[in-house]
N, C-alpha and C positions, 0 to 999 in steps of 0.2 A: 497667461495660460491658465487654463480651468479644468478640473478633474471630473469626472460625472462617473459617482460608485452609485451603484444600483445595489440594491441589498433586498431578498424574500422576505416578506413577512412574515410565514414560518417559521424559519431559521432562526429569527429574534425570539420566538418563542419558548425554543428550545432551549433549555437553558444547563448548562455544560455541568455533570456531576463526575468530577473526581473516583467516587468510591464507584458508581456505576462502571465506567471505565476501567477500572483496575480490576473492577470483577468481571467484565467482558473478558480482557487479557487473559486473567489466570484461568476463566474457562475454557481457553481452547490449548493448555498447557496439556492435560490427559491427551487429546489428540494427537498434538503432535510430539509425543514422547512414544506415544504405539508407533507411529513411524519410522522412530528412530533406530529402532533393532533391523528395520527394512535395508534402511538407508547401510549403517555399517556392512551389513553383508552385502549387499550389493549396490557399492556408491558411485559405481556409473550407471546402474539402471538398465543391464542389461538382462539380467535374470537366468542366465546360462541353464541352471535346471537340469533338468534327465535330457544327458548328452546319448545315449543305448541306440537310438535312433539318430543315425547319420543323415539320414534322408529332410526329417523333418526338423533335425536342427538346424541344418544348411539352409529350408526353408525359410526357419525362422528369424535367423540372423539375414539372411538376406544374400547369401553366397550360394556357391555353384558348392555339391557334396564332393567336386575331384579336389578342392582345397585341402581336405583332410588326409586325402591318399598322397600329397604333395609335403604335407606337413611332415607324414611318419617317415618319408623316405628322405626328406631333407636331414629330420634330426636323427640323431643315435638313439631314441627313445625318448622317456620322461630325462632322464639325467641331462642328454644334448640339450634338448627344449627351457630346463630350468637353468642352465649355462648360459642359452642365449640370452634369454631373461636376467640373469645377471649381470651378463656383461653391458646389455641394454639400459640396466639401471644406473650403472655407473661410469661409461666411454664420456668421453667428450663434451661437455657442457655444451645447452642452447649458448647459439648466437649472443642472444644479450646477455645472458652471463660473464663470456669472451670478452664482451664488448666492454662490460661494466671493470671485469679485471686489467684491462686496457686503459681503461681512460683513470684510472685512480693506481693502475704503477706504472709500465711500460712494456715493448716491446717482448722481452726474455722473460718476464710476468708471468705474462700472459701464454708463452709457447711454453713455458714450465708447467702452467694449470692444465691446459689441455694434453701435456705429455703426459701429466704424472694421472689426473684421472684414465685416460685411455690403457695406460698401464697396469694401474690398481684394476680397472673392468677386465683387462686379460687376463692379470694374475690371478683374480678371483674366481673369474667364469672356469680357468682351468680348473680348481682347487675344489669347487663345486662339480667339477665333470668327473675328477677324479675319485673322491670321495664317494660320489654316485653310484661309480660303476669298480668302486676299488674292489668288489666279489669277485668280478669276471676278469682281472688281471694284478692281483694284489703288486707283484713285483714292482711293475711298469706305473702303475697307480703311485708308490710307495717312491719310486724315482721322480714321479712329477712336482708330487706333496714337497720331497724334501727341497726340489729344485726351486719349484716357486718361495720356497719359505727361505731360502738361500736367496733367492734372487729381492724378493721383499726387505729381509734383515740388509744385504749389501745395500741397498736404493738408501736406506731410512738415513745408515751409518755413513753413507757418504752426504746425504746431506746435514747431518749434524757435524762431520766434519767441516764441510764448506762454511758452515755457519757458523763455525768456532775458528773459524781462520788457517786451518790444517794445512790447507794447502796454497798460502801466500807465499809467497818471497821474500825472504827476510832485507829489511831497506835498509839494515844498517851501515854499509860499504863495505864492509870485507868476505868475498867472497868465499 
């Protein structure tokens, strides 16, 4: 069996400088460092911007404008809407997440993981709703707070008990 490299004669020519190269690199460091303040504010790239106009935001993102009339009437305001978003960040792990807490414990693992996130996202999403709008019904607000903060301390305390053996069976034979 036989190889055939073909090689430009230019390319030979060229002959590979180190310090050149490094000074290439580092000049395109000032560039893309101005970007980067871009990038943090807005790191999907959408560029949201002066939303005052409904007409033409809707244009620009690419939606219909009765989306927004849908949004205000879905949520309870800013407070409902950053609830959702709460609760959204932290419900139910993706699939392979599930998947990965499955295959490295088992079964009751894994329906723990998905309980105990999905709980922690309700409990918060309230705690955040209430907090929000604790002006316009201090009482009812102040019933939620202490409820979830009741309902979180009991969650944590029983599983430190289970995990301390609290509530096993004593196997010694006398009952």
């Amino acid at each position: 069996m036989r190889l055939s490299v073909t090689v430009d004669a230019g390319a030979l020519d060229e002959a590979f400088s180190l310090v050149g190269s490094l000074g290439e690199a580092l000049a395109t460091i000032p560039e893309n460092l101005s970007g980067l303040a871009g990038s943090l504010l807005d790191p999907l790239g959408i560029s949201v911007g002066d939303v005052s106009d409904s007409e033409a935001f809707a244009e620009e993102q690419e939606v219909g404008s009765s989306i927004f009339g849908s949004m205000v009437n879905l949520f309870d305001g800013t407070a409902g809407a950053f609830a959702y978003l709460v609760f959204i960040l932290l419900y139910f792990p993706c699939v392979a997440a599930i998947a990965a807490v499955y295959r490295e414990t088992n079964l009751a693992w894994t329906l723990f993981a998905g309980a105990w996130t999905t709980g922690l996202a309700w409990i918060f999403a309230v705690l955040a709703y209430q907090i929000g709008t604790f002006s316009a019904h201090p009482a009812s607000s102040s019933a939620w707070i202490l409820g979830m903060a009741a309902v979180l301390a009991g969650s944590v305390g029983l599983m430190y008990g289970v995990g301390n053996g609290w509530f096993k069976k004593s196997r010694t034979g006398s009952n």
